[in-house]
Legacy VTK file of the C-alpha trace (Angstrom):
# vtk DataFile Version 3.0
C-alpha trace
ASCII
DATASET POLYDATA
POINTS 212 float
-21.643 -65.996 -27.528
-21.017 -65.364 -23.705
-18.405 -65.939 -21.628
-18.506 -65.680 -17.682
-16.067 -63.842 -15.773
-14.124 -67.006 -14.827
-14.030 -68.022 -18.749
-13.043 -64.198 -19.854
-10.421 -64.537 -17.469
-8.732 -67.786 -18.886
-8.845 -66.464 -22.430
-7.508 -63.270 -21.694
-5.223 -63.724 -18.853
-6.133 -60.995 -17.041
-7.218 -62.374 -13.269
-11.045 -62.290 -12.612
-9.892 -59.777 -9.521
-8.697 -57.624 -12.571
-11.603 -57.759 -14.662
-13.798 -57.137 -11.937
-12.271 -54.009 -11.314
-12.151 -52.576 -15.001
-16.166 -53.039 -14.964
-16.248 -50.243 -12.239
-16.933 -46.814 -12.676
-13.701 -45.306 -10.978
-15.410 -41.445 -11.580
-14.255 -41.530 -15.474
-16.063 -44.752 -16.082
-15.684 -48.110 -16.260
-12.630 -49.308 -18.125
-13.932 -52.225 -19.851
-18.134 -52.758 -19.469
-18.675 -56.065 -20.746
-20.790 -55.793 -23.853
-23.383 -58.411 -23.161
-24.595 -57.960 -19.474
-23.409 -56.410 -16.523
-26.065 -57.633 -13.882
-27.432 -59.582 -12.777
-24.536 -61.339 -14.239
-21.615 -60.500 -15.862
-21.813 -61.919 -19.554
-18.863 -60.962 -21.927
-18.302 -61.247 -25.692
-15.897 -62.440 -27.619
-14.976 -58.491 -28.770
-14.511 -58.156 -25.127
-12.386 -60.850 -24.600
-9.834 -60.102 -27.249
-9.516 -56.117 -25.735
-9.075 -57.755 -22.250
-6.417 -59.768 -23.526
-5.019 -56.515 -25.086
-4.876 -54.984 -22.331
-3.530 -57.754 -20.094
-0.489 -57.612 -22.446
-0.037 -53.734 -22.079
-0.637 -54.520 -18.465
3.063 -56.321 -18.401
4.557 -52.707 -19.030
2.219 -49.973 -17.835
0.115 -49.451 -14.892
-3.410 -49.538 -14.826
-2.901 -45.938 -14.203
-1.534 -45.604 -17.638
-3.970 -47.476 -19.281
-7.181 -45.753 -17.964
-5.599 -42.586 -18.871
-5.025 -43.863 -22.444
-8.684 -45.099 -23.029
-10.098 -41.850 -21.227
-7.713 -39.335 -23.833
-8.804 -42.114 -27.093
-12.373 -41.287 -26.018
-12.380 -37.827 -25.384
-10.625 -37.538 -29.318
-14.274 -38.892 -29.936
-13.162 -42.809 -30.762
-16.171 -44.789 -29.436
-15.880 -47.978 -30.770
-15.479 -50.781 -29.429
-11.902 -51.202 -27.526
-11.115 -54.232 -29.802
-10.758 -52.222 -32.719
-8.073 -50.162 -31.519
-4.633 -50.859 -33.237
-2.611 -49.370 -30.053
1.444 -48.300 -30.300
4.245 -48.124 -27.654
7.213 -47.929 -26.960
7.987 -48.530 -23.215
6.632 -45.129 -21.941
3.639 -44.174 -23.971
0.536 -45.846 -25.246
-0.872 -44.337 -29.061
-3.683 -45.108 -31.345
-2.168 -46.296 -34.772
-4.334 -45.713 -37.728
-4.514 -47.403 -41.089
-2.399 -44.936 -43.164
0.185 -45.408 -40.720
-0.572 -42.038 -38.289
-0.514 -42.254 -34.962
-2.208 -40.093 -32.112
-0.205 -39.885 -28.957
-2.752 -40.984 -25.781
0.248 -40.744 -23.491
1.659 -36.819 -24.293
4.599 -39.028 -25.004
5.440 -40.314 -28.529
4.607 -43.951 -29.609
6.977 -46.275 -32.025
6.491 -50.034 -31.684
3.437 -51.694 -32.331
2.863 -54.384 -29.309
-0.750 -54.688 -29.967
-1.434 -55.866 -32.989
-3.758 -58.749 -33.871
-1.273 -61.204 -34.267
0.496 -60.251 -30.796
-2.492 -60.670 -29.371
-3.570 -64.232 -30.359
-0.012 -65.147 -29.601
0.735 -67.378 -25.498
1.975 -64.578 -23.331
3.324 -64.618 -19.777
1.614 -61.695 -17.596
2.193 -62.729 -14.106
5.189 -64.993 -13.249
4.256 -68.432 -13.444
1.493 -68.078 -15.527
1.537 -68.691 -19.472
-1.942 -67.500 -21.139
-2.202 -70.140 -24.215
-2.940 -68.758 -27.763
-6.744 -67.658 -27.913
-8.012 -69.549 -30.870
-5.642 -72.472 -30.533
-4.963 -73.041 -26.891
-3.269 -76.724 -27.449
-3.426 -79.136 -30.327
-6.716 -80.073 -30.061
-8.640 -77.279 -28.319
-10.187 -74.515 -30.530
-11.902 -71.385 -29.726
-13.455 -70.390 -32.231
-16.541 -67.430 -32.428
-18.805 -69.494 -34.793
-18.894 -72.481 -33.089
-20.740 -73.523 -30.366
-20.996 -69.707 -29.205
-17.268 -69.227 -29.070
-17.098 -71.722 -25.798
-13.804 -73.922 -26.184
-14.422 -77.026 -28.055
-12.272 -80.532 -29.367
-10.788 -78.832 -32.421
-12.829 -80.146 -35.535
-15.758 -80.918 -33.596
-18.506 -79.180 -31.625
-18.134 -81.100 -28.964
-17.082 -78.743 -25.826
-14.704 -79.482 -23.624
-16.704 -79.046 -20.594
-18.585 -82.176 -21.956
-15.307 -84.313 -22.398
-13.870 -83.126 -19.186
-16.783 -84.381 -17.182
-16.825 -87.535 -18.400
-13.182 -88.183 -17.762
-13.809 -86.960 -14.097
-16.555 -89.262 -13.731
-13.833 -91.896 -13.958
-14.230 -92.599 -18.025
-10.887 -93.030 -19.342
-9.544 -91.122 -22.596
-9.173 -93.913 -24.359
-13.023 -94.746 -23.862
-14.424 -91.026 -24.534
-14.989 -92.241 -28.266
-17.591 -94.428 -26.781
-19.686 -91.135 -26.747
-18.398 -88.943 -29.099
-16.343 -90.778 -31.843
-14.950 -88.038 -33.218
-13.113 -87.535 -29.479
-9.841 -89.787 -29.623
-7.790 -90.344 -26.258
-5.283 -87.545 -27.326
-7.610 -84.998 -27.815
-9.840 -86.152 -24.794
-6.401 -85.538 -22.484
-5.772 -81.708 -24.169
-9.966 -81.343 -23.751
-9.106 -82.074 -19.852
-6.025 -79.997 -19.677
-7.590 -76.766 -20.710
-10.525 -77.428 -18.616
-8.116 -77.400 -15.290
-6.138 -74.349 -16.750
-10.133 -72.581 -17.206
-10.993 -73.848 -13.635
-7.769 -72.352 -12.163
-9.182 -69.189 -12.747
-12.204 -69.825 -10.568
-12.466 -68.179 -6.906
-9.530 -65.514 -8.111
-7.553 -68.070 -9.357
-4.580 -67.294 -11.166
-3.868 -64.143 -9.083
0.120 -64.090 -8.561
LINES 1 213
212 0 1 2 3 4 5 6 7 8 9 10 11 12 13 14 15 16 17 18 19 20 21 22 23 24 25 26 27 28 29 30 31 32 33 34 35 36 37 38 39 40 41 42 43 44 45 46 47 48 49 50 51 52 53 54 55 56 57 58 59 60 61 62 63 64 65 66 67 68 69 70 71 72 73 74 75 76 77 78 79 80 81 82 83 84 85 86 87 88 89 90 91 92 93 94 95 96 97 98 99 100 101 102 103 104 105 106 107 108 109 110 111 112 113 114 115 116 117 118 119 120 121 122 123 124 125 126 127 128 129 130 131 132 133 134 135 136 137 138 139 140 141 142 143 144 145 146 147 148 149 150 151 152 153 154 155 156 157 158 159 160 161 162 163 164 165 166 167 168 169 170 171 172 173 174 175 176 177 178 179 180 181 182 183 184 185 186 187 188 189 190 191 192 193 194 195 196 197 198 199 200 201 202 203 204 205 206 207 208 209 210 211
């Protein structure tokens, strides 16, 4: 699967203006290279999706600051991996790695308690800019999915493969909702509306969209 810059964006809810800025190499490295391609194209997975969504949650209460300085100490304890399978651990003024048996390794010189990035937390609709609500990542609405086995990961009408792109395009080329089912039947009016909804939230992200 590969997601453009624009699509990363929406599924994340960090602002393409953000992500475009993690991919450079500040002097330490870039913060997040996307896995698939940088050039001449920027191609992301879906690994790299669910870190950037990670850290556009830790981006409501730390600067970027913070957060390069966290990934810079978690690789220089020799923790390669990818960023998406980190477990990380705060507590309002520090950012830790938190291990399996429960340990955790201070990235911050300042000592972690809460976990706020969890998997769970992660999937969950999250606010990071005001005015701005990032939907859940494998569910957006009731009958969008995301899911990484289908159709490369690209949103789709939930129980279907049909993507939303499709079903969006159709309804602006003036076919109604209720007449979708003409070409794909397994596309009802309901699910043709949520289709179009989450293709305008996707195309707000376009041009640095989604921004404030």
């Amino acid at each position: 699967m590969a997601y453009s810059t624009q699509m990363a964006a929406a599924l994340s809810g960090a602002t393409t203006g953000q992500i475009r800025s993690w991919r450079q190499d500040r002097g330490s490295g870039p913060f997040l290279q996307p896995e698939l391609a940088s050039r001449p194209k920027a191609l992301y997975s879906f690994r790299d999706v669910f870190a950037l969504r990670a850290f556009a949650r830790l981006r409501e209460d730390f600067s970027l600051q913070s957060l390069r300085r966290a990934v810079g100490n978690l690789r220089q304890l020799g923790e390669l991996d990818h960023l998406s399978t980190y477990s990380l651990v705060a507590d309002g003024k520090s950012i830790a790695l938190y291990g399996d048996d429960d340990h955790s390794t201070d990235l911050l010189k300042q000592p972690g308690q809460r976990v706020i990035a969890t998997l769970d937390d992660i999937m969950q609709p999250f606010s990071p800019r005001p005015g701005v609500v990032v939907p859940h990542l494998l569910r957006p609405n009731d009958n969008v999915s995301v899911d990484p086995d289908t159709q490369g990961g690209q949103p789709v009408v939930t129980g279907t493969r049909v993507p939303i792109d499709d079903v969006a395009a159709l309804l602006r080329d003036g076919i109604p909702a209720d007449r979708i089912s003409d070409y794909y039947p397994s596309v009802n009016a309901a699910a043709a509306r949520d289709a179009e909804r989450f293709a305008l939230y996707i195309d707000s992200y376009s041009s640095g969209g989604r921004a404030a």
